[in-house]
C-alpha positions in Angstrom: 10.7 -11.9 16.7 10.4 -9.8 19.9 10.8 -6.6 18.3 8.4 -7.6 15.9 5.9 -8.6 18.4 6.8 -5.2 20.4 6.1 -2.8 17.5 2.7 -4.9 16.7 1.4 -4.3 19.9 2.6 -0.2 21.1 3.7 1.4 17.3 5.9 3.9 18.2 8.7 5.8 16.3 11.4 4.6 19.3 10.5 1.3 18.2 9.9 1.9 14.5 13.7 3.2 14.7 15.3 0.4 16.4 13.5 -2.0 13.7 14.7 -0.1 10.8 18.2 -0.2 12.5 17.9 -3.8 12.6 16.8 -4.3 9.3 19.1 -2.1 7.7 21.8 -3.5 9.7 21.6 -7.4 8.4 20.9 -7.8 4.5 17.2 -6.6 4.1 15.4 -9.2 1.7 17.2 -12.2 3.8 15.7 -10.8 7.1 12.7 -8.5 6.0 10.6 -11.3 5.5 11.0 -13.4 8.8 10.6 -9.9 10.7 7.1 -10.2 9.7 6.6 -13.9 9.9 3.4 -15.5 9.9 0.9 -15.0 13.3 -1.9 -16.0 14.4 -4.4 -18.1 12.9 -3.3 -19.7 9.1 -5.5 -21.4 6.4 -3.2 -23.4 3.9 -3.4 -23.9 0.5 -2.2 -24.4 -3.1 -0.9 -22.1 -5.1 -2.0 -22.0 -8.8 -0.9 -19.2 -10.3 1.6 -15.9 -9.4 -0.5 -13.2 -11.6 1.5 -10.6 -10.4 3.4 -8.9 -7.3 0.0 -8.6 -4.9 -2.4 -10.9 -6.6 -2.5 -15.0 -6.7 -4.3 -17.5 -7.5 -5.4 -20.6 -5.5 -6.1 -24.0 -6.4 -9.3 -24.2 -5.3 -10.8 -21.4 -7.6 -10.0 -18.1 -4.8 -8.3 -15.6 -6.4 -6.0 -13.8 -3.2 -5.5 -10.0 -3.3 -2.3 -9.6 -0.9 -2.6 -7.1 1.9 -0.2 -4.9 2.8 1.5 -3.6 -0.3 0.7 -2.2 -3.7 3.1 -3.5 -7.0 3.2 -1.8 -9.8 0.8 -3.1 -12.6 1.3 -5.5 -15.4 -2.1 -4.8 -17.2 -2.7 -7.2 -18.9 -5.6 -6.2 -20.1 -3.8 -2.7 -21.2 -1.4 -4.7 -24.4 -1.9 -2.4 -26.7 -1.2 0.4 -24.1 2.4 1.5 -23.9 2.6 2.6 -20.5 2.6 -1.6 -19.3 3.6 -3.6 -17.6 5.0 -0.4 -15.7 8.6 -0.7 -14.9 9.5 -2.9 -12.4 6.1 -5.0 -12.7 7.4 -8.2 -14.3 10.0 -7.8 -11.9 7.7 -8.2 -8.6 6.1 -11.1 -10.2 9.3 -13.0 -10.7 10.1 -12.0 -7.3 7.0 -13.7 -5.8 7.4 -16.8 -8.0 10.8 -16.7 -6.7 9.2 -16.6 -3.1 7.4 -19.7 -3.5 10.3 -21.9 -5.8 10.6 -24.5 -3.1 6.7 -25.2 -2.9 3.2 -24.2 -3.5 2.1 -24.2 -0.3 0.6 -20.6 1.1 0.0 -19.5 4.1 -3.1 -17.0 4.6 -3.9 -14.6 7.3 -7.3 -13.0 6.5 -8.3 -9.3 7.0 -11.3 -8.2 9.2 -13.1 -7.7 5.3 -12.5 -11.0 4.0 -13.7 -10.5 0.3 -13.2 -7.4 -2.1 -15.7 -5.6 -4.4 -14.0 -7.2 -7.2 -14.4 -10.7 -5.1 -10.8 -11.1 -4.3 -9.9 -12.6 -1.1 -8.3 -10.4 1.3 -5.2 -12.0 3.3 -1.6 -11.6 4.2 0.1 -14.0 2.7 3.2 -16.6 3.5 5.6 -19.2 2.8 5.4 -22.2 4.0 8.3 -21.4 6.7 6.1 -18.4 7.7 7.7 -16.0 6.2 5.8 -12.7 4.4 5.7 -12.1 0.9 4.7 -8.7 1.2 7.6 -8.0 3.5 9.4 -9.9 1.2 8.4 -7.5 -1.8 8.9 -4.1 0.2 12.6 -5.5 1.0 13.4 -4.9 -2.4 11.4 -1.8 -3.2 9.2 -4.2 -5.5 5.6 -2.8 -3.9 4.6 0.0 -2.1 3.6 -0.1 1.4 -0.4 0.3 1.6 -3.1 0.2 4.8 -6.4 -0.1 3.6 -8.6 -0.3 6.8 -10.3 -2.2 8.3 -7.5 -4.2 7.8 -4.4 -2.8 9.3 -2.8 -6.0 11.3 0.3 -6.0 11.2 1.3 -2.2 9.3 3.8 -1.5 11.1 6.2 -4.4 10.6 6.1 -4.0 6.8 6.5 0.4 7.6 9.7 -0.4 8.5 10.3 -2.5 6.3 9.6 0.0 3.9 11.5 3.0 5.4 14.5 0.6 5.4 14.5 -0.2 1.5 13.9 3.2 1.0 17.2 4.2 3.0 18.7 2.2 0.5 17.3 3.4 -2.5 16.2 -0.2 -3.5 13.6 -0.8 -6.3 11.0 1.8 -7.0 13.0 4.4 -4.5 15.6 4.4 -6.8 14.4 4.5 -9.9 12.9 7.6 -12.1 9.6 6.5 -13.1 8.3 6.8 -9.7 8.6 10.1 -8.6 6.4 12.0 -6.0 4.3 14.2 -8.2 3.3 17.6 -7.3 -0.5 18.6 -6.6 -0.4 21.6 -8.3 0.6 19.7 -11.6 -1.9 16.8 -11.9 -3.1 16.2 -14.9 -5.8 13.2 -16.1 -3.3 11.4 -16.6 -2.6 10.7 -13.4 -5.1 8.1 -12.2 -4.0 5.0 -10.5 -1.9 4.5 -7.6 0.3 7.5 -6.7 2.5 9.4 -4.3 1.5 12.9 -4.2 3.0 15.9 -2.1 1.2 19.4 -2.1 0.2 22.3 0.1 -3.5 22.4 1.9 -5.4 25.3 0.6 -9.3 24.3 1.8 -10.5 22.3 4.7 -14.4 21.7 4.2 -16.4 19.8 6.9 -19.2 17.8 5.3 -21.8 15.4 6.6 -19.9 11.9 7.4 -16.0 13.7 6.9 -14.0 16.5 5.4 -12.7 17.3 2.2 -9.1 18.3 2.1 -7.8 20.7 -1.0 -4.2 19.7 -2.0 -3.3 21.6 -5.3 -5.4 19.6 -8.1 -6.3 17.3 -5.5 -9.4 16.6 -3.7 -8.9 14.5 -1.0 -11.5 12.7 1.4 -11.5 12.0 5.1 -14.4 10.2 6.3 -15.3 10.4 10.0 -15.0 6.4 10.6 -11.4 6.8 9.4 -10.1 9.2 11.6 -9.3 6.8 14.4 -6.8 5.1 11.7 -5.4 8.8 11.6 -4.4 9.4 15.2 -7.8 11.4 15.7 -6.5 14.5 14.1 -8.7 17.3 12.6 -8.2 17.8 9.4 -8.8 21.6 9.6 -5.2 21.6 11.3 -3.3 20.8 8.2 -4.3 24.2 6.4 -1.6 25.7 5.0 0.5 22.7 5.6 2.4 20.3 3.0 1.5 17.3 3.1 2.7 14.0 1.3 0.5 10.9 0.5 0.0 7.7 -1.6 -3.5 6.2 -2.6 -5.0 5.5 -6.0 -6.1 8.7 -7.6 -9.8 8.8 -8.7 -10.5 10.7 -12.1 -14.2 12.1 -11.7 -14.5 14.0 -14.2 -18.2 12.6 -15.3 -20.0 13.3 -11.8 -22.8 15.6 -12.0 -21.7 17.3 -9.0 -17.9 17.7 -10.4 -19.2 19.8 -13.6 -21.9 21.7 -11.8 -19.7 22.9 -9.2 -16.4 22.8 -10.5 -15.2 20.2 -8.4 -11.7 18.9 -8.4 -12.3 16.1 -10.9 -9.1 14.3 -9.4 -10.0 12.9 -5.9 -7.8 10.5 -3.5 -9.7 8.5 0.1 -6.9 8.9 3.0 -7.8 6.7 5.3 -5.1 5.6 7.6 -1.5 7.4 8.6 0.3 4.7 7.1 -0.8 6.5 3.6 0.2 10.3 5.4 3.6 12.2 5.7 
């Protein structure tokens, strides 16, 4: 717990080493999770229902998006499509219920934005012995590690975490379905959550941000999220590759897109957890 209290507090990578030493050391999934136990203050409930890997259901009617990670999709409401559940899917949801065998009793943390647009409630999420289902998840490369600001507590716990798993090829890391696509190669097909790597060939300053051109890619940095990116200026990764993760936007139908020829792929990169 002190290195975990350590690493919330000053993130750096001496100390974002010595955790992943730690955690690679010692079985991952039986330690992972109690890394990143449960701080601060906890609401209890019920559990109703494990939909999938990141999203729950409450007793009381709340339906619980779980921060911190990203698990691949079931769809169900994609049956007839042949690309779900994507691999590994079912797999994080039996995982979760796993999580939780001993009790229905969860633990949530909220984020500084409490409530989605979709209405979900915004929280990490526990065991009743305080331990972290998303930490629990990333363990066993089940979701993908994912900071969407404001609410970044705790991010660089579950990192680790996920560096470690990664080391060890676990999950997603290891298997073929989940590749790091190449910019230059996007196609619209490519919507949804992604890892993406690329060279910077624009940098364009524009009121409230900049817009970053990797391959296909059009990426957008707005000003209020460059604090989450160690103040850097975007300008300064022209001509460099870069490697992210964030769900890929397809606009295609914007005015703006087809009057100006516009990347119709677009990405938000909002905090450095998402960067390489």
């Amino acid at each position: 717990m002190i290195i975990t209290r350590s690493l919330n507090k000053a993130p750096s990578q001496f100390w974002l080493g010595v955790f992943v030493s730690v955690i690679c050391f010692f079985s991952l999934p039986a330690v992972a999770a109690e890394l990143c136990a449960a701080s601060g203050k906890i609401e209890w409930a019920q559990i109703k229902k494990i939909v999938d890997g990141d999203t729950l259901h409450l007793r009381d009617g709340r339906k619980v998006r779980v921060m911190g990670i990203n698990s691949p999709e079931i769809g169900y409401r994609k049956k007839d499509d042949p690309g779900y559940p994507q691999p590994l899917a079912m797999a994080a949801k039996q995982a979760a219920e796993n999580f939780f065998s001993s009790g229905s009793k969860v633990g949530l943390r909220f984020g500084e934005l409490r409530v989605d647009h979709y209405g979900r409630v915004l929280a990490h999420v526990y065991r009743a012995d305080g331990a972290s289902l998303s930490a629990h998840l990333l363990s066993q490369g089940l979701a993908w590690h994912v900071v969407v600001p404001p609410n970044v507590s705790g991010w660089q716990c579950l990192q680790a975490v996920e560096i470690a798993a990664k080391k060890q090829s676990a999950g997603l890391w290891g298997h073929l379905a989940y590749p790091t696509k190449q910019a230059n190669h996007l196609s619209m097909n490519d919507t949804g959550f992604q890892q993406i790597t690329g060279k910077v060939v624009a940098v364009n300053r524009t009121r409230g941000g900049w817009w970053v051109q990797l391959g296909q890619l059009a990426v957008r940095v707005q000003d209020k999220h460059l604090k989450y990116l160690d103040d850097v200026t975007p300008q300064d990764w022209l001509h460099q590759t870069l490697t992210l993760r964030g769900w890929v936007i397809d606009r295609s139908q914007s005015s703006a897109v087809k009057k100006k020829g516009y990347s119709a792929l677009m990405i938000n990169l909002q905090h450095s957890a998402m960067l390489k």
